[in-house]
Every structure is written in structure tokens, then in C-alpha cells.
N, C-alpha and C positions, 0 to 999 in steps of 0.2 A: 215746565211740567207737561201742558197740552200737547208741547209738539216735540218732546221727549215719548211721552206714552204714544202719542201716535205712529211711533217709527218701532213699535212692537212687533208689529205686523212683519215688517221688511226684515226687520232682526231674526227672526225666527225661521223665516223660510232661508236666510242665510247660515242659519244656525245651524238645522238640519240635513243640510246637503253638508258642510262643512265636517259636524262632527259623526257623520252615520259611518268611515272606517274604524275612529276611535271608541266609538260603543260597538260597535259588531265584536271589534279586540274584549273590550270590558266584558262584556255578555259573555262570551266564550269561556275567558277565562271564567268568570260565576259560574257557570255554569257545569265547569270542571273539577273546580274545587268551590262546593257550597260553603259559608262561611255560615257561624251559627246563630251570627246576629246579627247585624245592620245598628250602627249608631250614626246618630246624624247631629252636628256641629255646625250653630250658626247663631248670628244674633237679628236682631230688627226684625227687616224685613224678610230677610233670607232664613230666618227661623221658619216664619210663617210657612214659606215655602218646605221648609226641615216638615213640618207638621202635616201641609200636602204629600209630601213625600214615606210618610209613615203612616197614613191609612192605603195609599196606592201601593206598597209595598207588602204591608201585611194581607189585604184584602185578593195579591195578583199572586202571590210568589207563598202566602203564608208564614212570611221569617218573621220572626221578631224584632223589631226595632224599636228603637228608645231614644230620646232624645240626652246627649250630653249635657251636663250641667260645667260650664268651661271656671267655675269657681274652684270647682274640685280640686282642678289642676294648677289654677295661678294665683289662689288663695291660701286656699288648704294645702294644697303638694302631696294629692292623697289621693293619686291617679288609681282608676280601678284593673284588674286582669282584662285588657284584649284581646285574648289571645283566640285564633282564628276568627275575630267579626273582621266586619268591614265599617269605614268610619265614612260616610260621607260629609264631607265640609263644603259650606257654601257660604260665598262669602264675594257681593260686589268690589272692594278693593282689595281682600288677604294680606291685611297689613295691622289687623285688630288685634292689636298685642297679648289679650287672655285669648283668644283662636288659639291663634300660631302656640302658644301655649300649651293649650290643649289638647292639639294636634300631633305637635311635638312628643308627649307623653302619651298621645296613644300609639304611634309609632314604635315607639319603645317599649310601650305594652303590650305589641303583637298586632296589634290592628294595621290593616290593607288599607289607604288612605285615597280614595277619590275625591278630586277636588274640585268643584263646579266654582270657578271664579271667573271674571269680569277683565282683573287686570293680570293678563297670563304672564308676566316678568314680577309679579308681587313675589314675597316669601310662601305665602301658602301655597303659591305654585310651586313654590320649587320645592317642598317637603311631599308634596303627591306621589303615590306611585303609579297613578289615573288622570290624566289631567282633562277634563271635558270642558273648555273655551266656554262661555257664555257670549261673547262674539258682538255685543251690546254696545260697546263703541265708548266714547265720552259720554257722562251722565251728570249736567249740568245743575241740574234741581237738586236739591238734597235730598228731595222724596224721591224715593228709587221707586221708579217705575214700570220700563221697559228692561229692566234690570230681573227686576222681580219675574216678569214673564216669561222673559229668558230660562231664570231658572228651572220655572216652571214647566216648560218646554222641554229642558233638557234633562229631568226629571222622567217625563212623561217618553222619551224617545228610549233613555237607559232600561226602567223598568218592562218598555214595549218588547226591545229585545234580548233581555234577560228571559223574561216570560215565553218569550218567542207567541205575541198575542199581535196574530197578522192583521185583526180588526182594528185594535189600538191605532197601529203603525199608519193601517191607512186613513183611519180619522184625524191623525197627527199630521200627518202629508198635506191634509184639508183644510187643518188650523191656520196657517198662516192669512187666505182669504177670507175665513168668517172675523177671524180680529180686525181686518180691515173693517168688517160688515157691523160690527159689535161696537166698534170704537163710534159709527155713525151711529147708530142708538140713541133716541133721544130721550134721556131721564131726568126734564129739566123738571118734572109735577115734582122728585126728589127736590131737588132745589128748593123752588119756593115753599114746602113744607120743612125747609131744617133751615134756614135761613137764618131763624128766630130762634132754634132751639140750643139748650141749656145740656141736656144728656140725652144719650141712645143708647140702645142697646145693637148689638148686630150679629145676627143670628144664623149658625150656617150648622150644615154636620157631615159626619165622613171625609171627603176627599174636600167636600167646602169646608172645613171649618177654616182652615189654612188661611182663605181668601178672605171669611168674615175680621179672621185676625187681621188682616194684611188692611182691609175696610174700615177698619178701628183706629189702626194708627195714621192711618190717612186724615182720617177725621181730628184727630188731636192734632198733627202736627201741618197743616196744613191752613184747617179750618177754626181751630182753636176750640173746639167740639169735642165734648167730653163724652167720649165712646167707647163700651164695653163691650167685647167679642164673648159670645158664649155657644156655647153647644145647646142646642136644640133638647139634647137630653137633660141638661141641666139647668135649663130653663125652670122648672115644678120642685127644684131643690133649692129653695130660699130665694133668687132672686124675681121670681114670678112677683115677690110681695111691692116690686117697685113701679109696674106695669097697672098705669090707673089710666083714668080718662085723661085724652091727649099723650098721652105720653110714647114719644114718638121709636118704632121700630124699624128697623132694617132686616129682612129677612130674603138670604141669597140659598135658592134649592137649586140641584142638580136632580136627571131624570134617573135615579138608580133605587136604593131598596131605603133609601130614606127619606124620600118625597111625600110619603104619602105622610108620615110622621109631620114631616118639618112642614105640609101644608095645613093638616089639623091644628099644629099648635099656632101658626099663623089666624089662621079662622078664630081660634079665642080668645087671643089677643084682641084681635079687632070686635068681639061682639063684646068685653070688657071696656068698649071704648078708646084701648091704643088706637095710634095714627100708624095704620100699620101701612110699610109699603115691602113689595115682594118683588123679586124679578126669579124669574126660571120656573113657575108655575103660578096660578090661580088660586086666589083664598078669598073664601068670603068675606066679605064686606073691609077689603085690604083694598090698595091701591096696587095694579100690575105695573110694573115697568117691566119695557117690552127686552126681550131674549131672543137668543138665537136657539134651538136644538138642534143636537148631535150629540155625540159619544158622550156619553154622562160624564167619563173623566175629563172629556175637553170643554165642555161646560163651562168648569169654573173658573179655565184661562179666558174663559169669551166673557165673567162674568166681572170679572176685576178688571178686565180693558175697558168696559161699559162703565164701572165705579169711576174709574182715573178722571175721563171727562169729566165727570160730573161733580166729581170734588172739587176741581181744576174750575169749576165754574162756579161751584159753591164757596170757596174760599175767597174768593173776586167778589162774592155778593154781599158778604161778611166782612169786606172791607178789608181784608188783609192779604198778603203776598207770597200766594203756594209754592214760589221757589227759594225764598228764604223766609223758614220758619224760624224763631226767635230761642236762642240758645242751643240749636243745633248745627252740626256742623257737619261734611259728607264719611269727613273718614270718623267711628268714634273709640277714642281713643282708651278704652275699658282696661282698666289693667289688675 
């Protein structure tokens, strides 16, 4: 897992020179024929990512996107009308039997199929009418890693030139060196305060919630750490009631129009007595792990490079073994 997530970096600036003629194609055509909605198709980790990809979507371009529910399709058989959206599918191997499913059925429901995968000879590649490489190489750990950021990346490159948002692109161009810078980050004060612990919460919003999601499953299936990913908004909607003294928080902000929210509620927490810890901003009486700034969207890929380490060193302290988590396996088999 350490020295998987550390080749993030190298991944990405590979990524990017790699796929910038097949998004310039993608972009184009979006941009010739709008489609009326964006569905996006994935499971695990690559949801998480689905989830980054549907506030950066909605928040750059204004379309509406929604996340598929791949039950619909390989339970039910109760596919909905596609007709002019576009589906993005993401998916590190393309071989997840309700996917391709899914996928399948929206294809024939009229949806335009771009397919963000890992292993480009899978089936979900070959149902694409987009195929954008993830370029991530072999991924040895079960926890997908440099996988994840890939996506994340190649996300962040489609939407830059769809939008035609020349700021994006060249903060994107820049990502590959501060992941380098991000992954050296040292958040070992994390560590020794979750070493012991029992539950968390992990706390993110907008283009972070994605990451907080993707920080949650790290924490179960790694660590054995029973962690809930919640939105900052919905924090004050019932499960505020669980948050007493000690009770330990993860809270990841980006520098954009929800910082100043997601650092307030950070501060109450910890004058409540949580074990608050934060990275991407300052909150009172919380603990900082330290960040990189830049472009608030690329933030959050610098803020889950900085997480990997340090799960990758918390689950070693916890006594257990972050590349094989117990009862999991790489590809899963969901049908």
C-alpha cells in the first residue's frame, strides 16, 4: 500500500500527457452536443471518486449529475430512460459483473459511455464509446490507492477541458509535484491519536466529501477502524448526538466557498471536547495536520495522498496488515 500510493505522483504526470489528445476529443465533442445529464457508475473506491466527480461537475459546467444505482439494472432489470446523458463509469479492473451490467443497459438506454478504467483490455473497456486509461499500472494492495488518484486526476483533467477552465488545467499540470510534496507530509500526531480508537467520524464537503468517503473506507478495511464519512452539512442532522468528549474526528477542508463552514464546525466539535484533527485549514482548539495549498479542486487529490501514508502506518500500529484486509479481495465480485 506505502509504496503503491507513493507512485501516485509518477502515475499522474504520466496520465496527463498520455490522455490530454483523448480528452481534447471528449471535450469537443461535449461540448458540441451537451448532454442533459451526466450519470456516473462505480463502486468502492471509484464511487468515492463518482462523488468528487459530481460536485466538480455540477459546481464547473452546471449539468446535473446523479449517481447510478447498478441494482437497478442487475437486480431489478428496471433500467431507467438515457437518452442523451452521458454515463461516466469508473472502475479499477471493469470486470464487476452488476457494472458492466449497468453499463450495458445504459448503453441501450441511450446514454454515451465514458469509461475511466485501470485495466484497458477489461469488458468495461470495451463497452465505452470514451475510453480515458487510468495508466495506474499493477495494483498489488487491495486498497486501491494510486488507483483512486488516478481517477481523480483524470476526472479533474476531463471536466478542465470540457469547461475549457485554463486555471484548473494549469493547477492540474502542477499536481503531479505537490503529490510528491503531500505524500512527504508528516501526520504521524494522526496516528498516535487513533491507534486506540474504537469509531470516527470523517468529515469533508463539496469536491471533499469524495476523499472523506474514500478516508472512511481506508480506515475499515485497512485499519479495522470503524469510520463514518459524513458531510459537514449533515453533521447538526442527528449524528452531531454521537460527538462527546474524546470522541475522535477527522475533518479534511479544501480553500473554496465551504471552508469557512467546515472550519466552524470543526471549532465545535473540539470546544465540545472531540479529539478533533483537521488538515487544509486551522480550527480552534483541533489539531492541524499540515497541507499543501493550491487550487481548491486539487486540494483534495493532495489531501488523500497525505491520508494513504498515514493509514499505511496506522494500520502497522494496529497490528494488522494494510495489503491484505480480511475477507476482501481486489476484484469484487457483486452480482
Amino acid at each position: 500500500m506505502h509504496s503503491e500510493a507513493a507512485q501516485a505522483p509518477a502515475v499522474v504526470r504520466a496520465q496527463l500527457s498520455a490522455n490530454a489528445p483523448r480528452v481534447a476529443g471528449i471535450a469537443e465533442r461535449l461540448r458540441a452536443s451537451p448532454p442533459r445529464a451526466v450519470v456516473t457508475c462505480a463502486r468502492g473506491s471509484s464511487d468515492h471518486a463518482a462523488t468528487f466527480a459530481r460536485y466538480l461537475i455540477e459546481t464547473r459546467l452546471g449539468l446535473l449529475t446523479s449517481s447510478a444505482a447498478p441494482s437497478v439494472s442487475s437486480v431489478y432489470e428496471a433500467p431507467p430512460n438515457l437518452e442523451g446523458t452521458v454515463m461516466i463509469a469508473i472502475s479499477q479492473s471493469g470486470s464487476s459483473p452488476d457494472l458492466l451490467s449497468t453499463v450495458s443497459d445504459a448503453r441501450h438506454a441511450g446514454a454515451r459511455i465514458i469509461a475511466l478504467v485501470n485495466a484497458e483490455s477489461s469488458p468495461l473497456a470495451q463497452l465505452a464509446d470514451d475510453l480515458l486509461p487510468l495508466g495506474a499500472g499493477a495494483e498489488l494492495s487491495v486498497a486501491a490507492t494510486k488507483s483512486y488518484i488516478a481517477s481523480l486526476a483524470a476526472i479533474v483533467q476531463l471536466v478542465a477541458a470540457w469547461s475549457q477552465d485554463a486555471a484548473l488545467e494549469a493547477a492540474l499540470a502542477a499536481a503531479p509535484q505537490m503529490l510528491e510534496r503531500a505524500f512527504a507530509l508528516d501526520w504521524s500526531a494522526a496516528v498516535s491519536r487513533l491507534t486506540a480508537a474504537q469509531n470516527l467520524y470523517v468529515i469533508g464537503r463539496g469536491v471533499g466529501l469524495g476523499i472523506a468517503q474514500e478516508a472512511a473506507l481506508k480506515l475499515k478495511e485497512t485499519c479495522g477502524l470503524h469510520a463514518e464519512a459524513l458531510s459537514a452539512a449533515e453533521l447538526r442532522h442527528g449524528p452531531m448526538a454521537l460527538v462527546r468528549a474524546g470522541f475522535p474526528v477527522l475533518v479534511l477542508a479544501q480553500d473554496d466557498e465551504s471552508r469557512t463552514g467546515v472550519v466552524q464546525l470543526a471549532a465545535e466539535m473540539a470546544a465540545q471536547g472531540a479529539d478533533v484533527l483537521i488538515a487544509g485549514a486551522p480550527a480552534a482548539q483541533a489539531t492541524q495536520l499540515p497541507s499543501i495549498a493550491t487550487h481548491p479542486v486539487i486540494e483534495p487529490l493532495l489531501l488523500a495522498e497525505s491520508f494513504y501514508r498515514m493509514a499505511n502506518a496506522l494500520s502497522l500500529a494496529r497490528g494488522r496488515d494494510p495489503d491484505r484486509p480480511p475477507h476482501l479481495s481486489k476484484v469484487t465480485q457483486t452480482l
